[in-house]
Steps between C-alpha positions, in 0.01 A plus 500: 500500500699600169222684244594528150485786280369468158630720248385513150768499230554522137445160469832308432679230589741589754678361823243610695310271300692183624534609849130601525447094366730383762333736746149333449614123409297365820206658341626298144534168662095565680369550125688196375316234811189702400511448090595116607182486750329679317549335151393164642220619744169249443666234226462203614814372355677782650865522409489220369437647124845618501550141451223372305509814179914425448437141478148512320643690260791324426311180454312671238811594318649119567209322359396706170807729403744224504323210433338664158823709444838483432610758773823298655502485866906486576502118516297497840121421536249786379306510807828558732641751198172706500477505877806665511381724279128606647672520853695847447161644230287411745671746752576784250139487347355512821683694674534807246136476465430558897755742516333711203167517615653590880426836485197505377345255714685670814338820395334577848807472663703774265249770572509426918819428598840567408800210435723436181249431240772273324434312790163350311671332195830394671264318771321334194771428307650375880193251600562302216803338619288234724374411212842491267628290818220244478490427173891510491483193745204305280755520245812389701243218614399397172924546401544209757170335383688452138799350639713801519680613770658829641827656368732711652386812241181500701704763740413710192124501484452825703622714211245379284238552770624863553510538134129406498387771792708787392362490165151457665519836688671676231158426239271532787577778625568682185158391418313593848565869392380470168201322615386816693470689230423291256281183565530331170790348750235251600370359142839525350750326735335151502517497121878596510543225738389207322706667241786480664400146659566441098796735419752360805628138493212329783422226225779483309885518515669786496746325229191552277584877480708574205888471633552839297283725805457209736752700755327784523181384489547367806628776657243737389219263596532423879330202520668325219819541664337403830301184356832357314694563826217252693494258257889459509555505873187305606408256195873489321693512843705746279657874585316725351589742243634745715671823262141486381349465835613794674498697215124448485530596896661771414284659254165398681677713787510792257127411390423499846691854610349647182127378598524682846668838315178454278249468807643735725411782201172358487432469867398871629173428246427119673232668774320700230471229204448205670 
């Protein structure tokens, strides 16, 4: 039987790094089945809330934002436009949030036994995809409801999909390792959420963003680039944007190597803070 030798190090991001993640990704995929049983354990609506909160909520937006507003909808009906919308926030919120609190609530499990301990937030930010995948399909559904049918750009929706995760795991688990040492985490996240529920186009167009930074606003802010992207492939039966697409790939990638540089200093102090 192999045994595996634990050496402390100066705590840094380093190859080692990656192939020690590789190493243990069997023990990544166990945590991700256990956030998703876990996360639904005893509702009695079960996963169906990864449904029910995406389309809730866009309702809400359909009936008083637009019918007491002004906010155009891109020519298509407000309930289908903020669906497409809620479907990829829903995700991120959610998904950053379980991620963040991952260590923390996994606490018993640091000080026992030894595994990756990025292997907490990536298997929050991870068990959210059930849910991105379900409410993705309530939206194609209600697409079909309205009359509209696929398009050949739909060959494109995984990039916005992988925009969405990537940039999941890169705040979560930036903000696991803050949260160990600093539990303000906890109040202050959902506050910045609704913010940016607010701040990134769910309920509006992103043609409402002045043309001037409208570019890179959306490739700063993830899920603006990601939320535009679903609404053109899936509602529009459009291609999406894609210099602005992958360049918003591309630096959520760099958010995302730059999180686990920042966690991997902060790790060798997880066992005694949290």
């Amino acid at each position: 039987m192999p045994v595996l030798e634990v050496v402390g190090g100066p705590g840094r991001l380093s190859r080692e790094s990656f192939a020690e993640l590789w190493h243990f990704r069997e023990v990544l995929w166990a945590f991700v089945v256990r956030q998703v049983k876990v996360r639904y354990k005893q509702a009695v609506v079960g996963i169906g809330w990864a449904i029910i909160q995406p389309v809730l909520a866009a309702l809400v937006f359909a009936l008083f934002l637009f019918r007491y507003s002004s906010v155009p909808s891109e020519g298509v009906p407000a309930l289908l436009f903020t669906l497409a919308g809620m479907t990829g926030w829903t995700y991120f919120s959610s998904a950053t949030a379980l991620a963040s609190e991952s260590l923390v609530t996994n606490q018993a499990l640091l000080r026992k036994i030894y595994f990756p301990r990025e292997v907490l937030p990536l298997s929050g930010a991870l068990a959210g995809v059930l849910d991105l995948l379900l409410a993705l399909g309530v939206l194609v559904v209600v697409t079909f409801a309205y009359g509209i049918g696929p398009a050949l750009s739909w060959v494109a929706l995984p990039l916005p999909l992988l925009l969405l995760v990537v940039a999941a795991a890169a705040f979560g688990n930036g903000l696991s390792a803050i949260n160990v040492y600093y539990r303000d985490v906890r109040y202050a996240l959902p506050f910045v959420l609704q913010l940016g529920l607010f701040v990134s186009p769910i309920a509006y167009p992103l043609s409402v963003v002045p043309s001037s930074w409208r570019t890179i606003y959306a490739i700063l802010n993830p899920v603006a680039a990601a939320t535009d992207s679903l609404r053109r492939i899936v509602v529009h039966g459009h291609w999406p944007d894609f210099p602005v697409l992958l360049a918003s790939i591309g630096w959520s990638l760099f958010l995302l190597l730059c999180s686990y540089a920042f966690f991997k200093r902060l790790e060798r102090g997880f066992s005694d803070r949290v």
